[in-house]
Structures are given as structure tokens and as C-alpha cells.
C-alpha positions as CSV (number, residue, x, y, z in Angstrom):
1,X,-25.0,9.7,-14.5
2,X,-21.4,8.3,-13.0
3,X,-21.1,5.9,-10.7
4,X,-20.3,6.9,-7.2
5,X,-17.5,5.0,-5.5
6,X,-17.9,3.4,-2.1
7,X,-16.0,4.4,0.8
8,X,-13.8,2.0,0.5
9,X,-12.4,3.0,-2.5
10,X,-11.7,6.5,-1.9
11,X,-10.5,5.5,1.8
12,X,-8.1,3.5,0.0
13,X,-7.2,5.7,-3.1
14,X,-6.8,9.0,-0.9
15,X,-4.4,6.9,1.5
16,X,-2.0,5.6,-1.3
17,X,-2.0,8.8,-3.0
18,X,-0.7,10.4,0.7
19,X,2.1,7.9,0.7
20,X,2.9,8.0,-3.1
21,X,2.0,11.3,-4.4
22,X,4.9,11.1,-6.7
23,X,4.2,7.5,-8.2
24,X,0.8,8.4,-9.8
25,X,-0.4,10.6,-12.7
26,X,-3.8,11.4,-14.6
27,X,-3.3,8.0,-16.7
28,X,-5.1,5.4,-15.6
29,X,-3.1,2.5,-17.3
30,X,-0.2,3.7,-15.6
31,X,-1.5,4.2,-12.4
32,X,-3.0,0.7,-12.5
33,X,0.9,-1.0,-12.8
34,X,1.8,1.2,-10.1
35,X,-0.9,-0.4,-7.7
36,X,0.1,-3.5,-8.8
37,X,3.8,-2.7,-7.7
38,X,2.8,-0.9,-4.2
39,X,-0.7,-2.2,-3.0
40,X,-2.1,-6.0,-2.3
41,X,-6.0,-5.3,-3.5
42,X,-7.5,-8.3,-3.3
43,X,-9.1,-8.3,-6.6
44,X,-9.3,-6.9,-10.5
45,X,-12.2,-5.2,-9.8
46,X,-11.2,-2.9,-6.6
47,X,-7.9,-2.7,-8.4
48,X,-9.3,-1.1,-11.0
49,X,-11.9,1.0,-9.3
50,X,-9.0,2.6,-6.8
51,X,-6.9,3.1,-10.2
52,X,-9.8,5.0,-11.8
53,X,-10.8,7.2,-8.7
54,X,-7.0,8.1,-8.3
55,X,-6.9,9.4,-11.9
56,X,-10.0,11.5,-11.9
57,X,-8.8,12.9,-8.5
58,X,-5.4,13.6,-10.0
59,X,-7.1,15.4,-13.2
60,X,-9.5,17.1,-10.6
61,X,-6.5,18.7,-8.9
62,X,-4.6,20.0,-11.7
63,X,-7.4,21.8,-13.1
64,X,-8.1,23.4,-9.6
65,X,-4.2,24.6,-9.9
66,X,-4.6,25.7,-13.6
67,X,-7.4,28.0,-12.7
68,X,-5.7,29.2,-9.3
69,X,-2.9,30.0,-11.2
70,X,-4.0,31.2,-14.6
């Protein structure tokens, strides 16, 4: 079993992806600096969480374009 996110965190994820869909990508340490550079989270912890949704949503959508395409 995962853990399911709050609202929160995918209200805030899906928002900065809309804005930045360019600065992030299916790595998780790299999205992570780039929060750090373009969001004020509060904490470690809803830093991280908003880092780790983001990259599983990123992975989610390119495999929904590989099999659309291929």
C-alpha cells in the first residue's frame, strides 16, 4: 500500500507544475532544488512530499504518451 497525498499537496504540485512545466522532470532530487529555487514551502517535509508527487505525476504522463504513441 502507498500513501495517498493530501489535497494540499497535489493542489500545490499540479499548480507549480502549470507555471513551470519546463523546470521539472521524473527525478526527484532534481525537482526538489528546483522547489527550493521557485516555491516558499514552509517545511522539509511538504517540500519533499510536493517534490515526490510531482515526479510520480511526471513518470505517470510520459508513460500515458509512450503508449499513445507507440
Amino acid at each position: 500500500m502507498g500513501r495517498i497525498y493530501t489535497a494540499r499537496v497535489k493542489r500545490y504540485a499540479r499548480m507549480l507544475y502549470t507555471r513551470y512545466p519546463d523546470r521539472f522532470k521524473p527525478d526527484f532530487e532534481h525537482n526538489k532544488q528546483v522547489l527550493k529555487e521557485v516555491a516558499e514551502i514552509p517545511s522539509k517535509k511538504l517540500r519533499n512530499q510536493v517534490a515526490g508527487y510531482l515526479t510520480r505525476m511526471i513518470k505517470k504522463m510520459m508513460v500515458e504518451e509512450s503508449s499513445e504513441s507507440g
